[in-house]
C-alpha positions, -999 to 999 in steps of 0.1 A, spaced: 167 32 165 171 18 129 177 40 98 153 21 80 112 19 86 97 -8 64 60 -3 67 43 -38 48 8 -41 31 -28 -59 32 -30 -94 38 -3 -100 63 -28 -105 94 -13 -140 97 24 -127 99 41 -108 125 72 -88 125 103 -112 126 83 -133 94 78 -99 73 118 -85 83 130 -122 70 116 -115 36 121 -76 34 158 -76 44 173 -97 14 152 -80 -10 158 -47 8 198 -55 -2 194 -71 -35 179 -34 -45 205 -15 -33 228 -38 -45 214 -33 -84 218 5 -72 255 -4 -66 253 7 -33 290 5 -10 263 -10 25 243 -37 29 218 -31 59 216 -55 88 191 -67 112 197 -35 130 191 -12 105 161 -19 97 122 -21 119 93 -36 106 63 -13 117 43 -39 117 0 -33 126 -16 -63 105 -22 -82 137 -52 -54 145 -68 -69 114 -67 -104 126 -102 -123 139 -100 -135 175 -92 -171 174 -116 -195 187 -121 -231 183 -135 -244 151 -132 -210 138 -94 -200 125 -82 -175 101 -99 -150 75 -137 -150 82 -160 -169 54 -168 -142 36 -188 -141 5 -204 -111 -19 -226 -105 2 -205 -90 28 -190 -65 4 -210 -35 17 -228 -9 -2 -206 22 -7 -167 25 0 -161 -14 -6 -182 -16 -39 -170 16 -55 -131 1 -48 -138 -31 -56 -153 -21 -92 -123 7 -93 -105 -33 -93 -120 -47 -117 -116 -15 -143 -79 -15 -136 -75 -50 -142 -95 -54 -171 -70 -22 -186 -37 -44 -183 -51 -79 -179 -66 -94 -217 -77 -120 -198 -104 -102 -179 -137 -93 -189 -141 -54 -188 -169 -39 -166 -198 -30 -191 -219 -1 -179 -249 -20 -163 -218 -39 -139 -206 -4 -129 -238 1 -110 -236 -8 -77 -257 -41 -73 -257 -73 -58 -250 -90 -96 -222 -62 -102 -203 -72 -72 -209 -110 -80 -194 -100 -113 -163 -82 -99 -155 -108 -83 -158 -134 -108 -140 -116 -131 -110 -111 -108 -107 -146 -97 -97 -153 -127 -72 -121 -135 -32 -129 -134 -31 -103 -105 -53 -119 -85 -44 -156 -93 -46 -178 -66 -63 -157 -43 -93 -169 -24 -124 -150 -27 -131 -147 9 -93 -129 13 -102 -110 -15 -132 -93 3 -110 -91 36 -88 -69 19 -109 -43 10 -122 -46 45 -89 -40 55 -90 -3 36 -120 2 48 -116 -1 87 -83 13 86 -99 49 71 -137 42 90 -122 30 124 -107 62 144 -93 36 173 -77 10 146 -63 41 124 -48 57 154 -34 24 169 -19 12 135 -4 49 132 15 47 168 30 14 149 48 34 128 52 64 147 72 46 173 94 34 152 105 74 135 129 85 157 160 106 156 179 81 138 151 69 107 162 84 74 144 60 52 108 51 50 98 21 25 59 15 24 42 -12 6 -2 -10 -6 -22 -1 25 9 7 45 20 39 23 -12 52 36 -2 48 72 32 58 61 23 93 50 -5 97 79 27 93 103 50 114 87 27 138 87 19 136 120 58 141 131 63 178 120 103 177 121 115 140 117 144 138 103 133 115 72 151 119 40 136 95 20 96 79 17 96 52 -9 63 38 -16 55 5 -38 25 2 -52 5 25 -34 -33 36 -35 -26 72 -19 -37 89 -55 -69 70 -56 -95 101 -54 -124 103 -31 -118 69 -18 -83 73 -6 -69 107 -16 -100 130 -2 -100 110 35 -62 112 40 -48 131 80 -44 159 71 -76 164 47 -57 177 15 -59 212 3 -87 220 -25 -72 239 -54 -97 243 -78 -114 211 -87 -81 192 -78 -70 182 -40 -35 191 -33 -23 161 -5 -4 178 21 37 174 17 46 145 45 80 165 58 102 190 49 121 206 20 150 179 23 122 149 18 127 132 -13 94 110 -22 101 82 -50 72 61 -56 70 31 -77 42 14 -94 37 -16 -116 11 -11 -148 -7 -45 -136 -6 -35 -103 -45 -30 -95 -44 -17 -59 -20 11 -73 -47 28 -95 -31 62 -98 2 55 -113 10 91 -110 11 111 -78 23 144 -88 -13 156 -94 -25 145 -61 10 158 -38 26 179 -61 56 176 -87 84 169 -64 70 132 -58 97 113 -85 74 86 -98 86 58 -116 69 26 -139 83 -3 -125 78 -45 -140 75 -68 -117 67 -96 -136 33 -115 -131 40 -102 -92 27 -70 -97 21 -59 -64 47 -84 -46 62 -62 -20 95 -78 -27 95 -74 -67 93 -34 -58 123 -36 -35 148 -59 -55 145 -32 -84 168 -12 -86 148 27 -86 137 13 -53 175 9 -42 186 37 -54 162 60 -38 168 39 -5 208 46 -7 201 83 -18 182 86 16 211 68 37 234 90 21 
């Protein structure tokens, strides 16, 4: 089994293992090299749990890829309250976006017509088609609506946890399933969950419908701790990096999470900005270690 779990994001429903592993491994070395680590890991250190396939449509004739979605297939609840949580984050580290007034925070038709606008044009989401757009926050959605997709992407990563993984590194949606799994493995023999960019401190939308439901303390939920006393849990975040809301998750798990403000450029959410820098190598050669 390999020491290394790399868990990737949204969006890659049109890649597959080997394609994800042939852009994670170089970056995965060029951060531990900045760390000054003595190893560089090799094909066999290191398994792409990889579940975006469950996203992808069936393929038919005449009828390939991301379905042609529009605004009005953003649906009234969950996927308008995130995709306004969007536009409010990058309106705070973007000049060029339009900030939400408070008529647009109300959940309309014109509001989400407006979100959308407005993030078509923000540096984050530059070069992103609107139908993707919308099929990532469908993504969020079904994984934490969809009992048989959220159990299906979990054995994903669960299969890949054994005796020998000592390192878990988790990009966007996959630090969700990340934590779920580790949580779900009372005993592994992690040492080290890295996330990059993750949306696990987003509350009521991700943070209150986390496996295992966190613990209310007072008015603020207490996330459950993914493993054992020997777990160290370094996540990084960019300040442009919109699906990262919460920046901070010491409030939502506790203070032993080490978080960290990361740049990565205009790639603020690029998987492979988080893991050529060198907090993200370091914590990854603490956990090999």
């Amino acid at each position: 089994m390999a020491r290394v779990v790399a868990v990737h994001g949204i969006g890659k429903q049109l890649l597959g293992e080997r394609t994800l592993l042939q852009q994670w491994l170089p970056a995965l070395n060029d951060g531990l090299k900045r760390a000054q680590a003595p190893d560089r890991l090799g094909d066999a250190d290191v398994a792409m749990a990889f579940y975006g396939d469950l996203f992808r449509p069936q393929g038919e004739f005449l009828a390939v890829g991301d379905p042609p979605y529009t605004a009005t297939d953003v649906t009234e609840g969950f996927e308008v309250e995130l995709l306004l949580a969007w536009w409010s984050a990058a309106a705070a580290s973007d000049p060029a976006v339009v900030p939400p007034g408070a008529d647009t925070l109300v959940s309309t038709p014109r509001s989400v017509q407006a979100a959308l606008r407005a993030l078509s044009g923000s540096r984050f989401w530059a070069g992103v088609a609107l139908r993707a757009m919308i099929f990532d926050l469908k993504q969020v959605h079904a994984y934490l609506t969809d009992p048989s997709l959220r159990a299906q992407a979990l054995a994903r990563v669960a299969e890949h946890i054994g005796e020998d993984a000592r390192v878990v590194v988790a990009h966007s949606l996959g630090s969700v399933i990340a934590y779920e799994a580790l949580c779900a493995r009372p005993g592994h023999q992690v040492r080290a969950l890295v996330t990059l960019g993750s949306p696990l401190g987003i509350p009521n939308l991700i943070l209150h419908r986390l496996q295992p439901a966190p613990v209310q303390l007072g008015e603020q939920p207490l996330g459950v701790w993914p493993g054992g006393q020997r777990l160290v849990w370094t996540n990084l975040a960019d300040d442009g990096d919109v699906v990262a809301l919460v920046k901070d998750l010491r409030p939502s798990f506790g203070p032993h999470v080490r978080c960290a403000r990361v740049d990565n450029g205009s790639h603020a959410h690029d998987a492979t900005a988080y893991l050529t820098d060198r907090l993200c190598g370091q914590a990854i050669k603490d956990g090999l270690a």
